[in-house]
C-alpha positions in Angstrom: 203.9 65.3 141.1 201.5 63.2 142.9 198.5 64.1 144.9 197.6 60.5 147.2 199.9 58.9 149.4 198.9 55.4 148.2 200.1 56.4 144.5 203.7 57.7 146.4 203.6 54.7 147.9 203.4 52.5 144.4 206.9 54.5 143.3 208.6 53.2 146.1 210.8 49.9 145.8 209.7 47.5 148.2 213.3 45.9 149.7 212.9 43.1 151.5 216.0 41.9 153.8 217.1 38.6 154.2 220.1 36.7 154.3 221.9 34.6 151.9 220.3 31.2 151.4 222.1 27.7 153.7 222.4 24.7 154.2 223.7 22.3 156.6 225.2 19.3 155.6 226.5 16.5 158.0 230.1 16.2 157.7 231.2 19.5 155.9 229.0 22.3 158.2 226.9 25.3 156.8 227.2 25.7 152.9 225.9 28.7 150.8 222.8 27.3 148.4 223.1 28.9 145.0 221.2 32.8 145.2 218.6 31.4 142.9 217.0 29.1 145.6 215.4 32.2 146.9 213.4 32.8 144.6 213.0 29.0 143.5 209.3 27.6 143.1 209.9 24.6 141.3 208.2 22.6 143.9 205.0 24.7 143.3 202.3 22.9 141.3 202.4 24.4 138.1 199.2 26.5 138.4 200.6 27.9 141.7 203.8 29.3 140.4 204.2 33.1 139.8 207.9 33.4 138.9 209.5 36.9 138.8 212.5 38.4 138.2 215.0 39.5 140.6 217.0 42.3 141.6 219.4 41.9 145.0 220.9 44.4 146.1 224.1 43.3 148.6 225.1 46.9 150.5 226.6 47.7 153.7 224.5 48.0 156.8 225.1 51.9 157.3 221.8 53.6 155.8 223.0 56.0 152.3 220.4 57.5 150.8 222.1 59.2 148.2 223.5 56.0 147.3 219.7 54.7 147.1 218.6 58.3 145.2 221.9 58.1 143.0 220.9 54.0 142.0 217.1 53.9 141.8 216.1 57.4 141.8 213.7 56.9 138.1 210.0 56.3 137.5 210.9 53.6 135.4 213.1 51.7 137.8 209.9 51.9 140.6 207.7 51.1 138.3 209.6 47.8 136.9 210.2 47.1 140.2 206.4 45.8 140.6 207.6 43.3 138.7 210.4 41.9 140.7 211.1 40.7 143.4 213.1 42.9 145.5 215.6 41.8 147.8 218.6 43.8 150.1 221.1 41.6 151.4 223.2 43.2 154.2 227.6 42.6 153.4 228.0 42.6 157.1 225.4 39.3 157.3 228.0 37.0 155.0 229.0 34.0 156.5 232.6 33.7 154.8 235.4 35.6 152.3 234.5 33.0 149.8 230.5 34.4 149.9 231.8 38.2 149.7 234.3 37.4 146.9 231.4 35.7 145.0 228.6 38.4 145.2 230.0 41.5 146.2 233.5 41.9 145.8 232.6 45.6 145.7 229.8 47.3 147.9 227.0 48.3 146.8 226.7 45.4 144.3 223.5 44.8 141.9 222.6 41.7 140.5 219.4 41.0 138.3 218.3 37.5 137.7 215.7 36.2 135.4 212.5 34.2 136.5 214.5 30.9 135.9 216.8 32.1 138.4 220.0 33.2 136.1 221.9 36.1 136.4 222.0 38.3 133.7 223.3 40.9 135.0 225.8 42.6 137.2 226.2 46.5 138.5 229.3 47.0 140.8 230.3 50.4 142.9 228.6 53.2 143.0 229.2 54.9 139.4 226.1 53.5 138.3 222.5 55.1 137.3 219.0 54.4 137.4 219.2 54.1 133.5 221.8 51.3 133.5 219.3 49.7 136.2 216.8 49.9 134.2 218.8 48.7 130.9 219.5 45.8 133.2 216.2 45.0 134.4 214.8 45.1 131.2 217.5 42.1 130.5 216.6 40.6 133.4 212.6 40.5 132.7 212.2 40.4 128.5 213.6 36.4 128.5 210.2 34.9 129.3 207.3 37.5 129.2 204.8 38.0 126.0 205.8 41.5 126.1 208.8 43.5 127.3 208.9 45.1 130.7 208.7 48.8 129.1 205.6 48.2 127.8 204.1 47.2 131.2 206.1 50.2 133.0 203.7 52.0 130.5 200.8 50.3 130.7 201.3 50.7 134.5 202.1 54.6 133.9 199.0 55.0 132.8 197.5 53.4 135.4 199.2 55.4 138.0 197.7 58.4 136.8 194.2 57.5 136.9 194.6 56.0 139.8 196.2 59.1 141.6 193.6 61.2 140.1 191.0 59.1 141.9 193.1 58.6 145.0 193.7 62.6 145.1 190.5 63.4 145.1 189.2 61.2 148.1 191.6 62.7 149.8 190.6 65.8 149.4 187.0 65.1 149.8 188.2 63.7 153.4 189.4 67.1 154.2 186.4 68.6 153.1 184.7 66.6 155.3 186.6 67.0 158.3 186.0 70.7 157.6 182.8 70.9 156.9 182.2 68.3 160.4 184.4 71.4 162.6 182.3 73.8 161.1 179.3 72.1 162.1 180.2 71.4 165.8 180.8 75.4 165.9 178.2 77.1 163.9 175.7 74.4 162.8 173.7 74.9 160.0 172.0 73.0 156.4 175.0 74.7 153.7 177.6 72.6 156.0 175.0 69.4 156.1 174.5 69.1 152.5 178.1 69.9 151.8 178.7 66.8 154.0 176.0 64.7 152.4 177.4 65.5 148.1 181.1 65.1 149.9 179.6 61.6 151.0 178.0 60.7 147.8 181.0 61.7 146.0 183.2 59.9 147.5 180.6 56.6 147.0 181.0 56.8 143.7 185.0 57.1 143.8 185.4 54.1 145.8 183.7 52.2 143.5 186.3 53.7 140.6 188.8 53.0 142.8 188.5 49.6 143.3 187.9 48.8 139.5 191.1 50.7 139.2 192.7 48.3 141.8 191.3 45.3 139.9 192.6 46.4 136.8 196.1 46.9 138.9 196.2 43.4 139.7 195.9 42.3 136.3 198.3 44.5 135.3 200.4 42.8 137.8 200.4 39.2 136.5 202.8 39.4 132.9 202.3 36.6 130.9 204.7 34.4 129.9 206.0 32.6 127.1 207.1 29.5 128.7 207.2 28.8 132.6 210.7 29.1 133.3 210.4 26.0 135.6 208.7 23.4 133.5 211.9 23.3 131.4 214.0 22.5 134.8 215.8 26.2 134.2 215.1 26.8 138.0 218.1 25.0 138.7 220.6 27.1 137.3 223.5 28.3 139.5 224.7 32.3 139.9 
């Protein structure tokens, strides 16, 4: 269980909505681009790039949250999601038959796609698990990076819990604080002062662990990879 909201907020996935991605070409009207041109950064100098994995998520308007809890409900799975990028694209937002026949024949549908934009895999319907997610995510992430994506949800674990101890406890400090500062308008007197004043120092020190933590976070962050997915023209591939 953790103690900080910032920590609850690192085991959420972070959906982003958008639509499918278009074109309009003179002549023959708005056309569906390939799924991958989302995520496409090709055109990036090379030092620029920061290519991810994907996971899109193509469900129906009408909020279900024990669809969501039944899908992604896992440490692992909001963990590895860090590492992707996370998109949910609404079925109601499709353009044509021919786009819903192509990506989600069946709602909720799933797809993972690796940092050179392929899918690799492919979760229809709701009979699904976090642990099949995360079998497919781990697909999805393992082609290009030095190591595989369940050593960084560990590595990331482990950060988590350091973090939320830190994170905890300068949130409880600002409690004692605001205590200590009620106390004080009421009945002042120096046991509530210096209680204020080692709350204060404490929390000095905690903010510096905390951002070391955060630096650390950011590293933890940026997988390396074996190749860049792009400088072997893979980015082009079609889903």
């Amino acid at each position: 269980m953790v103690r900080s909201d910032e920590t609850a907020k690192r085991m959420e996935i972070a959906w982003e909505s958008k639509r499918l991605p278009t074109t309009v070409k003179e002549g023959y009207g708005r056309q569906t681009l390939p799924l991958s041109t989302l995520f496409d950064q090709s055109a990036l100098p090379a030092d620029q790039r920061n290519p991810r994995p994907a996971m899109v998520w193509f469900v129906s308007q009408e909020p279900d949250s024990k669809l969501e809890k039944k899908l992604f409900d896992s440490e692992n799975v909001a963990i590895a999601s860090r590492y992707f990028d996370c998109v949910k694209i609404y079925v109601e937002d499709f353009d044509s038959d021919d786009d819903r026949k192509r990506y989600a024949k069946v709602t909720p549908t799933l797809l993972l796609i690796d940092a050179a934009g392929k899918e690799v895999a492919k979760l229809e319907g709701r009979e699904h698990g976090p642990d099949g997610v995360y079998r497919a995510m781990l697909k999805a992430a393992n082609a290009y990076w030095k190591k595989p994506l369940d050593q960084h949800v560990r590595d990331y674990g482990l950060f988590l819990k350091d973090f939320d101890k830190v994170a905890g406890r300068l949130s409880d400090l600002e409690a004692e604080v605001k205590e200590h500062e009620e106390h004080m308008v009421k009945h002042p007197c120096e046991r509530a002062k210096n209680a204020i004043k080692e709350c204060q120092e404490e929390t000095a020190k905690l903010n510096v662990e905390k951002a070391k933590l955060q630096t650390k976070e950011a590293d933890l962050l940026k997988p390396a990879f074996k190749v860049d997915p792009y400088a072997r023209g893979e980015a082009t591939s079609k889903n």
